[in-house]
Backbone as JSON, one array per atom type, in Angstrom:
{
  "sequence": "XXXXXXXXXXXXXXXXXXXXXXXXXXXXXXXXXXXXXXXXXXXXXXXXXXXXXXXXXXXXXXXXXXXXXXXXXXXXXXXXXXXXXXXXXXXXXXXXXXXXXXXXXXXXXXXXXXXXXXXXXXXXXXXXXXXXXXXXXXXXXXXXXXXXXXXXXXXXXXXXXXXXXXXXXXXXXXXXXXXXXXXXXXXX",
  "N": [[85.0, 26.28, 94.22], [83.75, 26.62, 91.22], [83.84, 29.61, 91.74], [86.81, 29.81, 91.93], [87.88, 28.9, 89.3], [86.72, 30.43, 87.88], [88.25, 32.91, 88.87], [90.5, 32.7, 87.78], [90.61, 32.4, 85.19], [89.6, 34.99, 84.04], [91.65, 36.44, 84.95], [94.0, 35.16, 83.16], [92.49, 35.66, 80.72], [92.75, 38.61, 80.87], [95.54, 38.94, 80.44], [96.17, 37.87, 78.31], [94.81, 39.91, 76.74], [96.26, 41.9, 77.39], [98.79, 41.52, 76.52], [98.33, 41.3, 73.62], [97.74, 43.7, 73.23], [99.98, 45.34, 73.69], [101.98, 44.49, 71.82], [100.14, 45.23, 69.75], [100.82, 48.08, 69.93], [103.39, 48.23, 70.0], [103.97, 47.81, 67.39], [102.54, 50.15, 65.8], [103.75, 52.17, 67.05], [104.85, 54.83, 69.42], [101.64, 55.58, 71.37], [99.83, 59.15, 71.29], [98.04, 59.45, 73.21], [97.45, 57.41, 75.81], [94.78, 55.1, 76.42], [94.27, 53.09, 78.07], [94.39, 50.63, 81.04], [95.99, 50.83, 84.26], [97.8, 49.38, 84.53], [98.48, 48.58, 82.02], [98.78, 51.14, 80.85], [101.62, 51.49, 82.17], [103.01, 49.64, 81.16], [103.34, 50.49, 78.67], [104.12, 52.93, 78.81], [106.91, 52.16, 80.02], [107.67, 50.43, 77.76], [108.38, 52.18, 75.46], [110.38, 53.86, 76.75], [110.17, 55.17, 78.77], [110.91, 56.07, 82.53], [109.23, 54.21, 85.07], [108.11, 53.34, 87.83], [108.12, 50.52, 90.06], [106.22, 50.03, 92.2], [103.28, 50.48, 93.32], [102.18, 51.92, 91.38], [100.19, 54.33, 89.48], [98.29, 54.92, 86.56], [95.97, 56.41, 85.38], [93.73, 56.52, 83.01], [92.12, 59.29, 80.71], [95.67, 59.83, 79.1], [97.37, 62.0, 78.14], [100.41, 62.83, 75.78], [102.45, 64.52, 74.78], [104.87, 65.59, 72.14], [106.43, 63.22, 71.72], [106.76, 62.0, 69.66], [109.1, 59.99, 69.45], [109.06, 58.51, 71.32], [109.12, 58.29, 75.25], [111.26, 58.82, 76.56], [112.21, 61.02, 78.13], [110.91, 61.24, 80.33], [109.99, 60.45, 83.6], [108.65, 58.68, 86.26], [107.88, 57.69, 89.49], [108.19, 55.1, 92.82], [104.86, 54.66, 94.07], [103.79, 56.68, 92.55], [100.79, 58.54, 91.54], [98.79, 59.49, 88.72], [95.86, 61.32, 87.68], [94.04, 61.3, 85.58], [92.85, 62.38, 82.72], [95.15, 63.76, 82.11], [97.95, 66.09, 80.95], [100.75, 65.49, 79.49], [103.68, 67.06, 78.53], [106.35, 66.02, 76.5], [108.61, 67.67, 75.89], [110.91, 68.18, 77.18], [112.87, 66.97, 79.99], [110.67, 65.52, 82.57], [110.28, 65.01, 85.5], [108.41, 63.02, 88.27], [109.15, 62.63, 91.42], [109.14, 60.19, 94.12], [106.27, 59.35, 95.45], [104.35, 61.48, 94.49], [101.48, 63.41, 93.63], [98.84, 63.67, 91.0], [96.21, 65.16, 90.4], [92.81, 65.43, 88.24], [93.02, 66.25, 84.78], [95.7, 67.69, 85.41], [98.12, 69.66, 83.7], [101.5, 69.74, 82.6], [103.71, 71.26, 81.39], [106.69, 71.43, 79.21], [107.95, 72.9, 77.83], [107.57, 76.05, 75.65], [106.2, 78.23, 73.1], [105.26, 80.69, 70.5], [103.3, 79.34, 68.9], [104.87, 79.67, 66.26], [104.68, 82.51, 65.57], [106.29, 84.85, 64.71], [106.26, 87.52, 65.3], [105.39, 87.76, 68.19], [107.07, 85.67, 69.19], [109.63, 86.8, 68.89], [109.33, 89.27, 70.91], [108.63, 88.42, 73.31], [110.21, 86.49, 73.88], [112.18, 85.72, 75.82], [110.32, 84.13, 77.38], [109.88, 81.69, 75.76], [110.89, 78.61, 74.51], [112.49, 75.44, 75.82], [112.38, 73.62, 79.17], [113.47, 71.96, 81.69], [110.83, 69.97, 84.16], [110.92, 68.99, 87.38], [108.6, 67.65, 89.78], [108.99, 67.19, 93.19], [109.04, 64.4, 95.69], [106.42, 63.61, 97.73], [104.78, 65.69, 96.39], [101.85, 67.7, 96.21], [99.32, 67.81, 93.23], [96.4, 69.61, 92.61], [93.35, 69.32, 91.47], [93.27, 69.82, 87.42], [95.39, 72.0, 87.43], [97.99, 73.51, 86.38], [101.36, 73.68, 85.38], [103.99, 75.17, 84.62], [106.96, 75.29, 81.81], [110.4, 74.61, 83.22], [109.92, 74.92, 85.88], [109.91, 73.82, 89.42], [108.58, 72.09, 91.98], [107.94, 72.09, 95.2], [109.17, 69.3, 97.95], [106.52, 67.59, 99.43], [104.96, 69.93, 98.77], [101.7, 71.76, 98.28], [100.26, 72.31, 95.41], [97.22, 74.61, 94.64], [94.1, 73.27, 92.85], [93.36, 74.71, 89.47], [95.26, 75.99, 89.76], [98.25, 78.08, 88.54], [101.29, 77.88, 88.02], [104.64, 79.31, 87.28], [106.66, 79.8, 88.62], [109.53, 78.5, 90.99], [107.93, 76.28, 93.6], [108.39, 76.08, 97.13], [110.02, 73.8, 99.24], [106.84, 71.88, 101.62], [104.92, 73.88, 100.96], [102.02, 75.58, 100.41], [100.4, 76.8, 97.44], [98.25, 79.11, 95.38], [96.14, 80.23, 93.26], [96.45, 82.81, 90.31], [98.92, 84.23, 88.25], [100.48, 81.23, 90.27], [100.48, 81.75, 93.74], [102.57, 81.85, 97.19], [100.74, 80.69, 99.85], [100.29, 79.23, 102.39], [102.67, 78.05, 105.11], [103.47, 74.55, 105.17], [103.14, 72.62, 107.86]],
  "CA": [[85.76, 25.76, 93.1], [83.77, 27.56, 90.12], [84.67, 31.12, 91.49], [88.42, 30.14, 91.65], [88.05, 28.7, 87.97], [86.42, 31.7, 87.06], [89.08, 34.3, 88.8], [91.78, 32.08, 86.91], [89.9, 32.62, 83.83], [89.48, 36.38, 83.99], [93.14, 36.57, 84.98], [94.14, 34.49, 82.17], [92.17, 36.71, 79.45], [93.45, 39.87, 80.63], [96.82, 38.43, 80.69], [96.06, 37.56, 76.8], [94.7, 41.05, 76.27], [97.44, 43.06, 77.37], [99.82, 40.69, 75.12], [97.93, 41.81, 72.4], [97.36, 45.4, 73.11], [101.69, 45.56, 73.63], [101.9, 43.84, 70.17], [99.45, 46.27, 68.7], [101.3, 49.15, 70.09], [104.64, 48.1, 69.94], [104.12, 47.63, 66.01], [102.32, 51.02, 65.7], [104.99, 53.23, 67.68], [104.53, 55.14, 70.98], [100.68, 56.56, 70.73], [99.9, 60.11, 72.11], [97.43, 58.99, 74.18], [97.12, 56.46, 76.67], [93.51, 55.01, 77.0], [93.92, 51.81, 79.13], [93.79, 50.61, 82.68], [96.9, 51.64, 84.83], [98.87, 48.57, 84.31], [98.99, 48.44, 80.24], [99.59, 52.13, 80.44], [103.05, 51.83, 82.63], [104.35, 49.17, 80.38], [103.41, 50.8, 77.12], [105.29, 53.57, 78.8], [108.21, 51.63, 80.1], [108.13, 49.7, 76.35], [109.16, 53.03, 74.98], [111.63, 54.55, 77.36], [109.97, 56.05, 80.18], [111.4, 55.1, 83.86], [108.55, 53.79, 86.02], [108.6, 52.74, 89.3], [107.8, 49.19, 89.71], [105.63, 49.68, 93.28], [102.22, 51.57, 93.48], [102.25, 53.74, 90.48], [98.75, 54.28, 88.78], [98.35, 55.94, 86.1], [94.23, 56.16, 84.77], [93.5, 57.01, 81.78], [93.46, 58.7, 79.38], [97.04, 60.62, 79.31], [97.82, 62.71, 76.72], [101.66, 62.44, 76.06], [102.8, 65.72, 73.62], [106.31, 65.49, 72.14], [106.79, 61.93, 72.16], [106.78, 60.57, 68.57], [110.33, 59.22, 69.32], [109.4, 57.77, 72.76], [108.77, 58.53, 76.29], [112.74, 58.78, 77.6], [111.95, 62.41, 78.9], [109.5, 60.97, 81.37], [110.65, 59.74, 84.78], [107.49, 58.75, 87.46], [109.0, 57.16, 90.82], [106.89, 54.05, 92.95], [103.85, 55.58, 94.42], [102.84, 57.73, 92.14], [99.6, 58.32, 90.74], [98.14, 60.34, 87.73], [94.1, 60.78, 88.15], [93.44, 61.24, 84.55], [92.94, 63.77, 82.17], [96.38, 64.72, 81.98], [98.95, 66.58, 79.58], [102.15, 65.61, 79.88], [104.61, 67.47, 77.64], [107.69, 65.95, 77.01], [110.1, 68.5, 74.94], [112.15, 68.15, 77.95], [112.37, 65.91, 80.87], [109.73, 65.62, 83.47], [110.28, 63.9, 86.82], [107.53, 63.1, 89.12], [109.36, 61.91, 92.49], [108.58, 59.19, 94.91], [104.56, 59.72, 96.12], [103.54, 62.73, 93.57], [100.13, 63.23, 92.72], [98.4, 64.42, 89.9], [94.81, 65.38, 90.32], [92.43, 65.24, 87.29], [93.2, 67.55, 84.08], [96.87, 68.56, 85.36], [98.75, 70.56, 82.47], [102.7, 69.89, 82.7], [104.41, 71.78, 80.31], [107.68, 71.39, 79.05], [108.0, 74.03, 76.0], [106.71, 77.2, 75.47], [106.64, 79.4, 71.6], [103.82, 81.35, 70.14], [103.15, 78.7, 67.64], [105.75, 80.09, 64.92], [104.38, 83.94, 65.61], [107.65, 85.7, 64.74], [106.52, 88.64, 66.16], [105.49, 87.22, 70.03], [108.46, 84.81, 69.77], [110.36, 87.83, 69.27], [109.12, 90.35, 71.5], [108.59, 87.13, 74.15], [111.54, 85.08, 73.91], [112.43, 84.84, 77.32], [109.49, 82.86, 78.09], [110.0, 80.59, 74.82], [111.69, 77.35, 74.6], [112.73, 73.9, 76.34], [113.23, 73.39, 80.01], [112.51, 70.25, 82.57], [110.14, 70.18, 85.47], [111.11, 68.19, 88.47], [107.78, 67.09, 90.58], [109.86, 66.51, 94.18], [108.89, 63.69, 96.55], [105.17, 63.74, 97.95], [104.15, 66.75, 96.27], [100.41, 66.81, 95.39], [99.05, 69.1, 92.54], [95.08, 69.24, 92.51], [92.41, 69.48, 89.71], [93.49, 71.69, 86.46], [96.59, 72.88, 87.72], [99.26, 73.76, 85.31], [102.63, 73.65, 85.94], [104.7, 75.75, 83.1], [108.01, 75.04, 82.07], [111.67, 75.01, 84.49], [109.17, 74.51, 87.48], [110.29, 73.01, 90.24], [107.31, 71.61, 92.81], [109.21, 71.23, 96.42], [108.66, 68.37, 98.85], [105.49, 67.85, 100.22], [104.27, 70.93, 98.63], [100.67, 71.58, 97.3], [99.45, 73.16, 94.44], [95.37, 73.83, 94.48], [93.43, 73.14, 91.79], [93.42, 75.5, 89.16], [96.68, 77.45, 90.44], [98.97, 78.15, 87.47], [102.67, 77.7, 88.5], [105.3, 79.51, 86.49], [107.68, 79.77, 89.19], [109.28, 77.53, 91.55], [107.25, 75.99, 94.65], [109.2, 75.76, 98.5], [109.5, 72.83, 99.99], [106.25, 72.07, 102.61], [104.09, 75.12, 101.16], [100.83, 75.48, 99.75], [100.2, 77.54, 96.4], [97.43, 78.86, 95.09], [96.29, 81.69, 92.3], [96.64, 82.63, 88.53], [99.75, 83.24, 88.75], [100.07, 80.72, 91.84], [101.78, 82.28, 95.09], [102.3, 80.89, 98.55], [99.35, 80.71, 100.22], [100.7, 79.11, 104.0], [103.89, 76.76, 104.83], [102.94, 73.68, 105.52], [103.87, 72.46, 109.16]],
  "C": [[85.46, 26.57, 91.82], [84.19, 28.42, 90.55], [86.49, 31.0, 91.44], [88.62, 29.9, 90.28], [88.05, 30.07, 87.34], [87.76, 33.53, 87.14], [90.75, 34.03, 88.35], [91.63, 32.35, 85.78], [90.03, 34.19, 83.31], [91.21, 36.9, 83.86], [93.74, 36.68, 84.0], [93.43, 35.6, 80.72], [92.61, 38.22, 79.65], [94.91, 39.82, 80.42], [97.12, 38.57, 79.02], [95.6, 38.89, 76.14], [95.66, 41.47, 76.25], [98.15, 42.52, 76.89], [99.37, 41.27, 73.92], [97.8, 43.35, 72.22], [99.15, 45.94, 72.92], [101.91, 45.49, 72.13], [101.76, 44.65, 69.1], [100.29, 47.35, 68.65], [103.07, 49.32, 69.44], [105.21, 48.01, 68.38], [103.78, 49.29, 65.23], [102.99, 52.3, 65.77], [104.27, 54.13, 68.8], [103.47, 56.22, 70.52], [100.99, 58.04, 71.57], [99.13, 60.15, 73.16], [97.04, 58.02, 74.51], [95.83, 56.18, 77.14], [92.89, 53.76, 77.78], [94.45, 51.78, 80.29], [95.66, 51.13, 82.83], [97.96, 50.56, 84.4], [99.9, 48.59, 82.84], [99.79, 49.82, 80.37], [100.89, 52.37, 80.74], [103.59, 50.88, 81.83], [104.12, 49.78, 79.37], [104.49, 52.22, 77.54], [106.64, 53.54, 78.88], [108.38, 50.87, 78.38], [109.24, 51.07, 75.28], [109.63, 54.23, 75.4], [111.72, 55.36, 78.47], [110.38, 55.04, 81.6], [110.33, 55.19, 84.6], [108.54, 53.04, 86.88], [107.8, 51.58, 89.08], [106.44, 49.3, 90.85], [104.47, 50.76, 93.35], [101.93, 52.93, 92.63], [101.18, 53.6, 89.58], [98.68, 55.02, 88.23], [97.12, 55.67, 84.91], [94.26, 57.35, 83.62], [92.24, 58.39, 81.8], [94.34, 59.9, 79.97], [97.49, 61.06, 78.07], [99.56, 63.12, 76.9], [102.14, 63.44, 74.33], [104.63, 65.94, 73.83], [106.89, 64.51, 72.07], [106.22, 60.79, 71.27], [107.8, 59.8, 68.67], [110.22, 58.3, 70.53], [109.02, 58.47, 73.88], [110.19, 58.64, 77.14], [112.67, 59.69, 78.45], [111.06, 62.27, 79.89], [109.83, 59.86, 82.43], [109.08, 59.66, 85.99], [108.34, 57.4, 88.39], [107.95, 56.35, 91.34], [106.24, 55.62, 93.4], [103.32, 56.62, 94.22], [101.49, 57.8, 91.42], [99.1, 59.94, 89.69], [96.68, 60.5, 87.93], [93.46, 61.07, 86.88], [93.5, 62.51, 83.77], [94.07, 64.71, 81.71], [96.79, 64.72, 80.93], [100.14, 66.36, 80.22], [102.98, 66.37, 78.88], [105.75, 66.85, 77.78], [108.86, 66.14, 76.01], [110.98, 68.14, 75.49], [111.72, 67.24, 79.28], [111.5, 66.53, 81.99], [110.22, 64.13, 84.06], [109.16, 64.09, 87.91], [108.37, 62.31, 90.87], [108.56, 61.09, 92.94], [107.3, 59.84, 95.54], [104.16, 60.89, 95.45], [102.01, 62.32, 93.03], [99.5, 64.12, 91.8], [97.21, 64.4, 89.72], [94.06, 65.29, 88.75], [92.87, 66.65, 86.51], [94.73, 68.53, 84.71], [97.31, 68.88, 84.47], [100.02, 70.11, 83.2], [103.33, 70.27, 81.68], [105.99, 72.08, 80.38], [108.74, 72.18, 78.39], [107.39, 75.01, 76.43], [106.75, 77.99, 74.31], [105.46, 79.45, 71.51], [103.36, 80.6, 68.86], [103.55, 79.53, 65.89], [105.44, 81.4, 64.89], [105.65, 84.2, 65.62], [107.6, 86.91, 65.71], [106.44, 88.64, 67.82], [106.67, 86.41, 70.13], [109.27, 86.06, 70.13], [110.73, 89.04, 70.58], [109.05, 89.63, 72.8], [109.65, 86.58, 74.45], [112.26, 84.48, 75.36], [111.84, 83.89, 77.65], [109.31, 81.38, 77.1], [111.14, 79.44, 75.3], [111.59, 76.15, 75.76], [113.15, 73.73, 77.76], [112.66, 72.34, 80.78], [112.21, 71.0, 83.53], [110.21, 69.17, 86.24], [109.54, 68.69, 89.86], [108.39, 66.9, 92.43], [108.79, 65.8, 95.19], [107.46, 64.25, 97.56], [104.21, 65.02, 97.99], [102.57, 66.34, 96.2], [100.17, 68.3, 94.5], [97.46, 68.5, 92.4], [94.8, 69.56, 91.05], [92.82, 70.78, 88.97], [93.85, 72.49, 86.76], [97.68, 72.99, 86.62], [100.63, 74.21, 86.04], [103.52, 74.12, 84.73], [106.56, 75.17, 83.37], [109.24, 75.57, 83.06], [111.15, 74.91, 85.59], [109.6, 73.73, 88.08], [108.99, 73.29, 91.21], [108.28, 71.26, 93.85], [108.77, 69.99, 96.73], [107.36, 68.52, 99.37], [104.68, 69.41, 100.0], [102.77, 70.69, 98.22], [100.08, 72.65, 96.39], [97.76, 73.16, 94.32], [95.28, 73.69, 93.09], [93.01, 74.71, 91.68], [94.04, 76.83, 89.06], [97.74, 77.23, 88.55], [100.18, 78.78, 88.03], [103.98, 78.27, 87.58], [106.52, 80.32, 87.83], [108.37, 79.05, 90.31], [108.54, 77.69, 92.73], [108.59, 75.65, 95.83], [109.2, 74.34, 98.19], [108.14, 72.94, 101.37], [105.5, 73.62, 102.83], [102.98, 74.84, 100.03], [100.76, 76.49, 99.05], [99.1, 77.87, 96.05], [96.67, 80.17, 93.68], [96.74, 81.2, 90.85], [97.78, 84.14, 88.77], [100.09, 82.67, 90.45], [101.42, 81.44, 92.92], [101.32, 81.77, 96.57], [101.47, 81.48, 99.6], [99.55, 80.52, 101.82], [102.17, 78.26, 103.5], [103.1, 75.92, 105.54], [103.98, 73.02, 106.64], [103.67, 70.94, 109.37]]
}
């Protein structure tokens, strides 16, 4: 009888936290980083405009969320996905994580690219400047302190290792790996 009081109780005050932490936020405007449990963080993302899947999607703190004083609309995660922390999301432009994507600790997703106002590297650069989305596809996995640069596409079931730096797209069902990352096997 006390432990059911008590796991009614506990319930009940986190229930009353995360009311208040919404509240706080929702008065404040969408922070840049996310530093609570997985639950608060998908509604504070769904509160301002990101599509999150309703079924198995975890997303552990903290999450650094660049580009996204107006909101989180540019930011699509599907059920079963999980974040493992540490991450950068960029969102100049949209980012989709498909159904079962994972995101090892310290992933980089970048959305943008300019030489922070350098006239002369924008210039001499410019191809690699500016705004494009990165589509995640359906049970990719990307490991620890991988970066994923902008226009990237991640296939199906692909994997990126940890510490591969991605600036072009990934197959479907192949493994990546390298600075810059190149395919390593197909995955059978």
């Amino acid at each position: 009888m006390i432990s059911t009081v008590r796991k009614y109780m506990k319930r009940l005050m986190y229930v009353i936290y995360k009311k208040i932490v919404l509240i706080i936020v929702r008065l404040t405007g969408p922070p840049r980083m996310l530093r609570f449990d997985s639950e608060i963080n998908g509604d504070i993302l769904r509160l301002f405009g990101a599509r999150i899947g309703k079924n198995k999607v975890r997303i552990h703190s903290p999450i650094t969320l660049h580009a996204a004083e107006s909101g989180y609309a540019n930011l699509i995660i599907n059920d079963g996905c999980i974040l493992n922390g540490n991450n950068f999301l960029d969102l100049s432009s949209r980012l989709e994580l498909e159904k079962g994507v994972s995101l090892g600790p310290n992933v980089v997703i970048m959305t943008h690219n300019n030489y922070n106002h350098n006239v002369f590297l924008q210039e001499k650069m410019k191809h690699t400047c500016g705004n494009r989305d990165v589509l995640i596809k359906k049970g990719a996995g990307i490991k620890a302190s991988a970066l994923i640069t902008m226009g990237v596409t991640v296939g199906e079931n692909a994997i990126v290792a940890g510490g591969a730096v991605v600036n072009r797209d990934v197959s479907d069902n192949c493994f990546v790996a390298g600075v810059p990352a190149r395919a390593i096997k197909e995955i059978k």
